[in-house]
Structure formats: structure tokens, C-alpha cells
Backbone bond lengths (Angstrom), bond angles and torsions (degrees), N, CA, C in turn:
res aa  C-N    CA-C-N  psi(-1)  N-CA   C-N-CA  omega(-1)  CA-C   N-CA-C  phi
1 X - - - 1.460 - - 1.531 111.14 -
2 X 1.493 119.79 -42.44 1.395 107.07 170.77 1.345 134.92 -75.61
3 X 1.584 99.28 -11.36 1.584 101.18 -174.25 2.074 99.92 -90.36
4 X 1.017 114.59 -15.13 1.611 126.06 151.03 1.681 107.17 -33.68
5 X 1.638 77.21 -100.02 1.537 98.78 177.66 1.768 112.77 -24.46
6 X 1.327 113.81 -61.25 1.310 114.31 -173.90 1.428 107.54 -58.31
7 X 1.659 113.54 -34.09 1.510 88.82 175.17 1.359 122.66 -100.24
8 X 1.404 116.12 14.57 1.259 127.16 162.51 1.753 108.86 -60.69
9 X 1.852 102.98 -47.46 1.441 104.35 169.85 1.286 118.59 -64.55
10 X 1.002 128.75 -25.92 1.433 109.75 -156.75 1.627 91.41 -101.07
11 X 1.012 137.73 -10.33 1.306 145.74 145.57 1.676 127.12 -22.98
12 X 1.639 91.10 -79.42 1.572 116.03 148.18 1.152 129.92 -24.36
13 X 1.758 116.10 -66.91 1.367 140.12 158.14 2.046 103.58 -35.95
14 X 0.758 120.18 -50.05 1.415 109.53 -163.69 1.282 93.95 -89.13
15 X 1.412 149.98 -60.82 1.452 123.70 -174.55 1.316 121.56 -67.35
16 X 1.530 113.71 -14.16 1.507 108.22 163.02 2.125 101.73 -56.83
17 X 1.500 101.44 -47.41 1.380 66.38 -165.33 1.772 107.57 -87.09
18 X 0.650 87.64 -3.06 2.086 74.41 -176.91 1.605 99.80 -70.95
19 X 1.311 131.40 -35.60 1.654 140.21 160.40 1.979 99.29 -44.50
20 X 1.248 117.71 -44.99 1.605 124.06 -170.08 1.160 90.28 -66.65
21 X 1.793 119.22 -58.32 1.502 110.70 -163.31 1.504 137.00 -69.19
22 X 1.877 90.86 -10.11 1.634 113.12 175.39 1.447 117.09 -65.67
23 X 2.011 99.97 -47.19 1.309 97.42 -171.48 1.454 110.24 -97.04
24 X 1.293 125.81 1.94 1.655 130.18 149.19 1.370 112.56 -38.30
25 X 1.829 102.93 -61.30 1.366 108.85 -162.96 1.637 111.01 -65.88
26 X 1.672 115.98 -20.04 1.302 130.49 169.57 1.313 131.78 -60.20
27 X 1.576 104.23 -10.30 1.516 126.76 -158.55 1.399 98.04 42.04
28 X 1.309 117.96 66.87 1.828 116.25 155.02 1.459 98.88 -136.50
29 X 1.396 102.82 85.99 1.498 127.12 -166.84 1.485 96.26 -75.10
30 X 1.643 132.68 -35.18 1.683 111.42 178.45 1.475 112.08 -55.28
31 X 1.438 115.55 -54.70 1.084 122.64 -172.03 1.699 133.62 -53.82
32 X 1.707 84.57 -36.67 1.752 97.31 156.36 1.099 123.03 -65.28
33 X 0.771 122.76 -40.45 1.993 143.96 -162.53 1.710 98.34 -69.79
34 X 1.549 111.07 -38.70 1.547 121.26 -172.17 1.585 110.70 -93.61
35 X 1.478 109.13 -16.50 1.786 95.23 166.98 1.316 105.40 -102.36
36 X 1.755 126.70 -33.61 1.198 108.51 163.14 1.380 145.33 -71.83
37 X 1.588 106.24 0.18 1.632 120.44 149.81 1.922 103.90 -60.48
38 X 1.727 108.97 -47.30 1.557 91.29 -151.06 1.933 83.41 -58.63
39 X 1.163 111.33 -62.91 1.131 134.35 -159.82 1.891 115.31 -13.63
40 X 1.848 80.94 -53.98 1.676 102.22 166.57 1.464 130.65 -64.54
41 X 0.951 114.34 -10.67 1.615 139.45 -166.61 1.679 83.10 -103.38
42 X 1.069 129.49 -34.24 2.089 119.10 -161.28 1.958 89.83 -97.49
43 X 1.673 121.28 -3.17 1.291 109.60 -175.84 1.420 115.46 90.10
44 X 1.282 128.69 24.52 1.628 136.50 169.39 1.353 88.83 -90.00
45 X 1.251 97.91 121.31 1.607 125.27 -173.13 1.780 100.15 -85.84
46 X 1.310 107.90 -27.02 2.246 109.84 171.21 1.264 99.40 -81.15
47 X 1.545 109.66 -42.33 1.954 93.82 -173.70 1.816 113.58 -61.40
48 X 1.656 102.74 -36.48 1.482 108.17 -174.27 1.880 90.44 -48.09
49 X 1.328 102.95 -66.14 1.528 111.70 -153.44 1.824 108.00 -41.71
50 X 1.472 90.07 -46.99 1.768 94.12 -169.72 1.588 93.94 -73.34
51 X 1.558 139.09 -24.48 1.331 119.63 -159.70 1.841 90.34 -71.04
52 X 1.567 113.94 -36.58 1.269 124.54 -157.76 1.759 101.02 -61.82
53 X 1.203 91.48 -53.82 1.960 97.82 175.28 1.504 112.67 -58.59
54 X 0.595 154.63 -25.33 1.928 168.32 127.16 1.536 111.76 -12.36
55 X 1.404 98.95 -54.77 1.445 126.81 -178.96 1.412 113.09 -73.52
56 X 1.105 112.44 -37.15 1.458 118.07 -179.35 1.872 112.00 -96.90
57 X 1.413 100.02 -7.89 1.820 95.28 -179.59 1.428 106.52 -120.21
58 X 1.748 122.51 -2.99 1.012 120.82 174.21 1.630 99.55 77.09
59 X 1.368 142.49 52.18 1.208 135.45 127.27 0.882 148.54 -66.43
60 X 1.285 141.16 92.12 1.717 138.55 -163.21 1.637 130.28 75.69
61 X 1.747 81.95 -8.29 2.237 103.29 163.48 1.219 90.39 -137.54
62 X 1.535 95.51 -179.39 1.390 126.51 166.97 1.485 97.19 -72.58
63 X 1.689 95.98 137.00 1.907 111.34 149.54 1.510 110.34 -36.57
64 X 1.299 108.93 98.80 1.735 100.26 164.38 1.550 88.35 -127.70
65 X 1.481 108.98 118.47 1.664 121.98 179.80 1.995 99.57 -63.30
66 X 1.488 97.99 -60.92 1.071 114.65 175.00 1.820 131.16 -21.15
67 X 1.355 83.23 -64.69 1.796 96.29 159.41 1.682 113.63 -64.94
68 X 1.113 130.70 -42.09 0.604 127.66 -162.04 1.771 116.85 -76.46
69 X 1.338 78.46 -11.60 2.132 87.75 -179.99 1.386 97.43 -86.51
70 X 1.423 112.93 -41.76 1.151 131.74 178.98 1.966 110.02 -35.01
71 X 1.113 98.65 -63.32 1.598 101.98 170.54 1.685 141.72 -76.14
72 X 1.656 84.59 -26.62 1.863 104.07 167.44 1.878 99.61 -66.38
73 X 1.607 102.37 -46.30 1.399 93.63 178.99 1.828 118.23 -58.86
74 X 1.283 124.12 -26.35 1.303 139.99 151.15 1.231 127.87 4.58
75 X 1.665 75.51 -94.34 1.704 121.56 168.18 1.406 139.39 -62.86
76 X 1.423 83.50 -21.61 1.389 95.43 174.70 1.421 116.90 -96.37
77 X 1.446 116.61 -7.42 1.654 111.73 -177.58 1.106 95.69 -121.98
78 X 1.600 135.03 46.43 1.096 151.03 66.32 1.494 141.68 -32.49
79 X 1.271 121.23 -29.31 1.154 108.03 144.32 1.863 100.15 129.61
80 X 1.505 112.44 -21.81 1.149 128.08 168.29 1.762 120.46 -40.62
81 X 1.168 117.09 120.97 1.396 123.45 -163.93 1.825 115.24 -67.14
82 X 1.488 100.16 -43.60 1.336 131.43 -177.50 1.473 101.24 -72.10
83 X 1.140 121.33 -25.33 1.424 102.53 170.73 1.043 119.85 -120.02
84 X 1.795 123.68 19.02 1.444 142.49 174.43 1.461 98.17 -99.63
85 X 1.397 150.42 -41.65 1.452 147.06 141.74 1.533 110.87 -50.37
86 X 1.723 141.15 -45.56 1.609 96.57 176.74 1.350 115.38 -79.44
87 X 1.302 123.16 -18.29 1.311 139.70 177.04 1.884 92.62 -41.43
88 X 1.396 115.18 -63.15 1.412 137.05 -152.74 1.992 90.75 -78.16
89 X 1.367 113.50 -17.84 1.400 97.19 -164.18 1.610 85.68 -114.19
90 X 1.360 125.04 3.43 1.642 115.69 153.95 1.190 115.06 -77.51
91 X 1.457 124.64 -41.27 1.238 123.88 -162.54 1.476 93.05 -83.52
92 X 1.331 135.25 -18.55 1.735 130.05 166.85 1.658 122.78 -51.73
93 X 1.317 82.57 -58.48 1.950 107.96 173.23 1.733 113.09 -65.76
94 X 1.271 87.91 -31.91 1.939 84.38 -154.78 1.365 107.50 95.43
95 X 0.820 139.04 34.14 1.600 113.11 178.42 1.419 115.95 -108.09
96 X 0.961 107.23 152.79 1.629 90.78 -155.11 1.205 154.80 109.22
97 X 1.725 93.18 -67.30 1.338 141.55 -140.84 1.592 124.14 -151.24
98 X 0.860 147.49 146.23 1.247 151.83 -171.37 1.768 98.16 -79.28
99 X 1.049 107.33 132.18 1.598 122.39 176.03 1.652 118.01 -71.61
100 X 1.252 105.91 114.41 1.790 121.53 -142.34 1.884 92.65 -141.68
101 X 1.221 116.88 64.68 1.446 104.57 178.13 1.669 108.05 -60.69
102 X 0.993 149.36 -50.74 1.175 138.66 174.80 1.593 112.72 -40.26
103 X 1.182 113.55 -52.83 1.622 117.67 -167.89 1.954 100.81 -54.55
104 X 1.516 99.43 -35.32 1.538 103.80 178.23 1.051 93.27 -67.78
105 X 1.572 152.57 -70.49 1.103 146.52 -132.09 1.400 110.09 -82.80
106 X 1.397 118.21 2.39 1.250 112.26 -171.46 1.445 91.25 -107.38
107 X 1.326 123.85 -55.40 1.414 142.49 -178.16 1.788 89.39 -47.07
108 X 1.199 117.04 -85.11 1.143 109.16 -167.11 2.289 119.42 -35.74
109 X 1.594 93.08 -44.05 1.772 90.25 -171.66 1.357 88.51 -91.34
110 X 1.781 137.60 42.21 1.495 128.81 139.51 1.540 112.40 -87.36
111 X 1.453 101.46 -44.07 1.648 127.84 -166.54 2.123 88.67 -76.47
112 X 1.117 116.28 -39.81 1.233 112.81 -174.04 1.975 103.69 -72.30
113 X 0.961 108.87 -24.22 1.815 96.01 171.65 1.136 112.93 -89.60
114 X 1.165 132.74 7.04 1.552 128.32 155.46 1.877 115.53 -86.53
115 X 1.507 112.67 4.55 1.273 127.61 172.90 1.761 106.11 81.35
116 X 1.634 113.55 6.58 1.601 100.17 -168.19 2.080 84.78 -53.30
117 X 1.672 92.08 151.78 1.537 103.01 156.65 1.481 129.72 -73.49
118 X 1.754 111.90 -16.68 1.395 99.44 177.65 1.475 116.93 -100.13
119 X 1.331 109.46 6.31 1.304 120.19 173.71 1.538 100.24 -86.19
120 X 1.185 122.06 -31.23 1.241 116.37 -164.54 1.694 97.49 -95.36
121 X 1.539 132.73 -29.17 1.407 122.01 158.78 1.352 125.73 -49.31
122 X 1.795 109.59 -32.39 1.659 96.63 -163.59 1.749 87.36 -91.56
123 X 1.477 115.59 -2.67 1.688 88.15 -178.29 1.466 107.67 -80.40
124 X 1.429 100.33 -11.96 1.663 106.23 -155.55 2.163 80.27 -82.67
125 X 1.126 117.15 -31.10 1.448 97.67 177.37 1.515 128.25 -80.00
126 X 1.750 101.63 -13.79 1.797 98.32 162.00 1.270 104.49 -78.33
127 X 1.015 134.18 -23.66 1.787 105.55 171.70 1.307 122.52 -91.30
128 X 0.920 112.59 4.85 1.782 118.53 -161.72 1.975 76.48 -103.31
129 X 1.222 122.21 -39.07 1.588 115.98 -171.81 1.129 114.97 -93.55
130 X 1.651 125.69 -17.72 1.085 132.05 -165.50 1.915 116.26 75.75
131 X 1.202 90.75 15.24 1.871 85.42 -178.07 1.584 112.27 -58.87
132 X 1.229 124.75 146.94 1.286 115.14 -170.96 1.501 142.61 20.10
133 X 1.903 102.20 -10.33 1.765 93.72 177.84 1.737 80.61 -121.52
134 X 1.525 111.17 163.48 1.540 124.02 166.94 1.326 97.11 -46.85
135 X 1.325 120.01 144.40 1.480 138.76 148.90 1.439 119.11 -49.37
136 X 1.685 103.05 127.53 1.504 112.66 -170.95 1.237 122.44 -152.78
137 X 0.897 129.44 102.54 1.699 132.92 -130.67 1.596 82.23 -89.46
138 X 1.330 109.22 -63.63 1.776 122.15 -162.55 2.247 86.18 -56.82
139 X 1.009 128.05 -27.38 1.691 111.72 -175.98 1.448 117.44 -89.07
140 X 1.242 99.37 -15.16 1.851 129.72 152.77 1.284 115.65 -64.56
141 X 0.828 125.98 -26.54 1.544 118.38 -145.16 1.929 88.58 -120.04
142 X 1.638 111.50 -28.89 1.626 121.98 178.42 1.417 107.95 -78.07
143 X 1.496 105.50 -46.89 2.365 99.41 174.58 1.174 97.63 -68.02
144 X 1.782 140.81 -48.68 0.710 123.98 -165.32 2.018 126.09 -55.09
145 X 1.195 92.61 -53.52 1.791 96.65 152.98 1.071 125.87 -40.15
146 X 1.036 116.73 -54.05 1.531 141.18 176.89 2.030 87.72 -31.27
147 X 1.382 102.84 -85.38 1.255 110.24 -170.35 1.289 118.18 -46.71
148 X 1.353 108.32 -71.32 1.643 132.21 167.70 1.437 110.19 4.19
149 X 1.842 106.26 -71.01 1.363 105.56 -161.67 1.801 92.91 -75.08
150 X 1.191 152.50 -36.91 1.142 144.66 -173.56 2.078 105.53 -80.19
151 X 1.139 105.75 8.40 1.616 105.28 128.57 1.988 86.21 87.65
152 X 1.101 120.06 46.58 1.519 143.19 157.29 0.924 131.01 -83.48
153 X 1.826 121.94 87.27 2.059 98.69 -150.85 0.846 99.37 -85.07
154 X 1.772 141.05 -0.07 1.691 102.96 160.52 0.735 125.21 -84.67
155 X 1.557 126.93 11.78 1.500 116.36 -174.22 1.682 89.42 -96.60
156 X 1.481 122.68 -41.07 1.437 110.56 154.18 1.301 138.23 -8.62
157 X 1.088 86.85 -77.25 1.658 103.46 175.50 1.668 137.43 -49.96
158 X 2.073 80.15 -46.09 1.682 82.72 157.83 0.980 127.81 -75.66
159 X 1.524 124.41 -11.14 1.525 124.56 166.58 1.302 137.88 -53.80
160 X 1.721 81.31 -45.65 1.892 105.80 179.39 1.811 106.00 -53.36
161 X 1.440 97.43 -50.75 1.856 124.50 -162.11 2.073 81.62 -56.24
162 X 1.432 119.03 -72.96 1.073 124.66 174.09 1.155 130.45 -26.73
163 X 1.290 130.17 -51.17 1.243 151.36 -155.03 1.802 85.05 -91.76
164 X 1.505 134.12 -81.46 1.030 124.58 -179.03 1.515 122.11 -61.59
165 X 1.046 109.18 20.54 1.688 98.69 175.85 1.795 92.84 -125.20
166 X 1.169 86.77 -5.34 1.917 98.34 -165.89 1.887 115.26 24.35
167 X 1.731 73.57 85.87 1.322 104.20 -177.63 1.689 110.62 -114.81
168 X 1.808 120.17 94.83 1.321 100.57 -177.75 1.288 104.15 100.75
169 X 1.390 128.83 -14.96 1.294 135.63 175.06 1.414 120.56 -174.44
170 X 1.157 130.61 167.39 1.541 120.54 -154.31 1.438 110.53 -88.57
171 X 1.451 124.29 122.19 1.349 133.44 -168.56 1.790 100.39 -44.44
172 X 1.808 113.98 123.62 1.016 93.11 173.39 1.872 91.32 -151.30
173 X 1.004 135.66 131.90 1.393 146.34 -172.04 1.117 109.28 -64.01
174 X 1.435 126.71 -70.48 1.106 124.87 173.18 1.588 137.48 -22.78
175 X 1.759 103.97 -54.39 1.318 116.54 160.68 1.385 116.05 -40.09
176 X 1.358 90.01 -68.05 1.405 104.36 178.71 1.762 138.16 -47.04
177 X 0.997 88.17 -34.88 1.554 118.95 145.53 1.509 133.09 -40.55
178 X 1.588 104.98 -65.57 1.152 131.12 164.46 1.849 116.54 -55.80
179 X 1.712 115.55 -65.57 1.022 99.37 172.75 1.445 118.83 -90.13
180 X 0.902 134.11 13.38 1.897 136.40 139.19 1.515 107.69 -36.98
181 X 1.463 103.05 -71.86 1.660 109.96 -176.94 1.438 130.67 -77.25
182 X 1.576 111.97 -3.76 1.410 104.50 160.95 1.944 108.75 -85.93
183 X 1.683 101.41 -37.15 1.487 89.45 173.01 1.242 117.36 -57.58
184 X 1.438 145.51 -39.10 1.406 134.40 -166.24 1.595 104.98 -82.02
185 X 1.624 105.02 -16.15 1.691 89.16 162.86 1.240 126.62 -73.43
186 X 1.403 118.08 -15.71 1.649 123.98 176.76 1.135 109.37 -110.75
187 X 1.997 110.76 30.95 1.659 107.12 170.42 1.151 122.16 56.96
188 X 1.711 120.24 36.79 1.335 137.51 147.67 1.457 103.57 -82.58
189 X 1.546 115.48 138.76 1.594 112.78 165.80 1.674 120.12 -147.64
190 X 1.570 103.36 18.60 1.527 110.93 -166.10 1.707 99.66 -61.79
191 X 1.479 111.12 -39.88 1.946 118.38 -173.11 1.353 116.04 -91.67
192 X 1.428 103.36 -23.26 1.706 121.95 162.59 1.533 99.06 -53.30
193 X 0.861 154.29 -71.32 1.220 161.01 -150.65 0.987 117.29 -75.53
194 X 1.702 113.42 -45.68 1.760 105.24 172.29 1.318 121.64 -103.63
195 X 1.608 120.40 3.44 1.103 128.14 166.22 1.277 123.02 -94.25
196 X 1.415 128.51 -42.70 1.418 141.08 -161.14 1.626 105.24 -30.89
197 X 1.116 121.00 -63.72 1.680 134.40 166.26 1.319 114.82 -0.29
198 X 1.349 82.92 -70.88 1.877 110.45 -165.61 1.785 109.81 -48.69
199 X 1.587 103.81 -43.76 1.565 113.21 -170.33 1.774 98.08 -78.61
């Protein structure tokens, strides 16, 4: 009888949110905001995530950061990648939340073994900065790939910057070259800008 019931809920839970995602796509953000609350409340680990993004961009409520960690934290111990990186990029900023670089770094290299690419960019930027782990150009230079080839132009970009400063790997232009011009095809331009010259 309970394993029914439970999937009677979790039932519930999903047309609440595909109803959220209708009137999202409607821009009638109260109405979304109010089935993907019920939705989040029945344990839909997408409704938590999207109620959390709502919360954090001010759709159909007030900006409350707070809540909004509140639900990434949710979603994320569920297991969801996307909300184990903003979760990881509140606790970076503070927002929200008290500023916890480890808690990111852990959150982030959970969300990073499921291969997301932006989990694997922001790890590639604690080592490339040294945020909470020693500085490591060559463990920078591995998330950053990581992302790169799954088509992340900042992880691009830091490649290009990398590659011509040959940082972490052996200075080589060409590369650099190469991932310069796939980032500015996906409207990356941070190495575009200070490199372009050089080529």
C-alpha cells in the first residue's frame, strides 16, 4: 500500500510539473512557480531545481537567494547535476548562503563525475586559481578538456589563454588557435580579445 501511494505521488509530482513547464513556457511565471512549488513539496527533484531557479531570478516571486539554496540543496541530494553546480556556485559567491569554497568543491567534483561540462569548467577554475585546492595548471588544463570537447566556450577559452601562455601544457599556437576559434563560434570572446593580434 505504501509503495502505491508513493507512486501515486510521484505520479502527481510529474504532471504538476509538466503543467509548471506549460505555463513557464507561457510566461505565467505565478502559476508556474505554484505547481512547481506543489510539485517540489511531492519530491520532483526538476520541479525543486526549476522552483530554485525562479527563486534565484525572481520569476513570479520575489528574489529570495535563500530559498532558493534552499531547493538547489533539494535537488541536489537527489542527485541532479544542475542543481549540484548552482547549489556549488552559491556556496562560491555566498549568495544565499555563507561562502563555503569546499562545500562548492565537493558539490561541484560530485556533479563533475557525471561528466556535466560546467562542473568540470568551474573545477578546472579552482585549480587554475588555487581556490581551496593547491594550484595546478596540468588539473586545469584536464576539467578544462573535460568540458572543451563537449563544446563549453569557457572552458575553450581557457584553453586557448592556456595553450598560448603554455600553462599546464606545452605552449603551442596552433591549439590555441584552434580552441580560440571554436569558442568565438559559440560566442566565447574573453581570449578572442586579448589574443587575436598575436595570430
Amino acid at each position: 500500500m505504501v509503495i502505491e501511494d508513493k507512486g501515486k505521488q510521484q505520479h502527481k509530482a510529474e504532471e504538476l510539473a509538466i503543467l509548471a513547464d506549460k505555463y513557464y513556457a507561457k510566461h505565467d511565471f505565478s502559476v508556474a512557480v505554484s505547481c512547481y512549488q506543489k510539485a517540489a513539496e511531492l519530491g520532483d527533484k526538476l520541479a525543486q531545481y526549476n522552483l530554485a531557479l525562479m527563486y534565484d531570478g525572481g520569476e513570479g516571486v520575489e528574489v529570495n537567494h535563500a530559498k532558493a539554496v534552499y531547493w538547489y540543496k533539494k535537488s541536489a541530494d537527489s542527485g541532479l547535476p544542475e542543481a549540484q553546480i548552482n547549489l556549488a556556485l552559491c556556496y562560491y559567491w555566498g549568495t544565499g548562503v555563507k561562502k563555503d569554497f569546499k562545500a562548492a568543491y565537493e558539490l561541484l567534483t560530485l556533479a563533475g563525475k557525471t561528466g556535466h561540462p560546467s562542473a568540470q569548467y568551474w573545477l578546472g577554475k579552482f585549480y587554475y586559481s588555487g581556490v581551496y585546492v593547491s594550484i595546478s595548471d596540468e588539473k586545469a588544463v584536464e576539467s578544462f578538456k573535460k568540458a572543451a570537447v563537449k563544446g563549453h566556450s569557457g572552458a575553450q577559452d581557457m584553453l586557448a589563454l592556456l595553450y598560448f601562455n603554455g600553462e599546464g601544457v606545452e605552449q603551442d599556437y596552433s591549439k590555441s588557435r584552434y580552441w580560440l576559434t571554436r569558442a568565438a563560434n559559440k560566442g566565447g570572446d574573453t581570449c578572442a580579445i586579448l589574443a587575436w593580434p598575436y595570430f
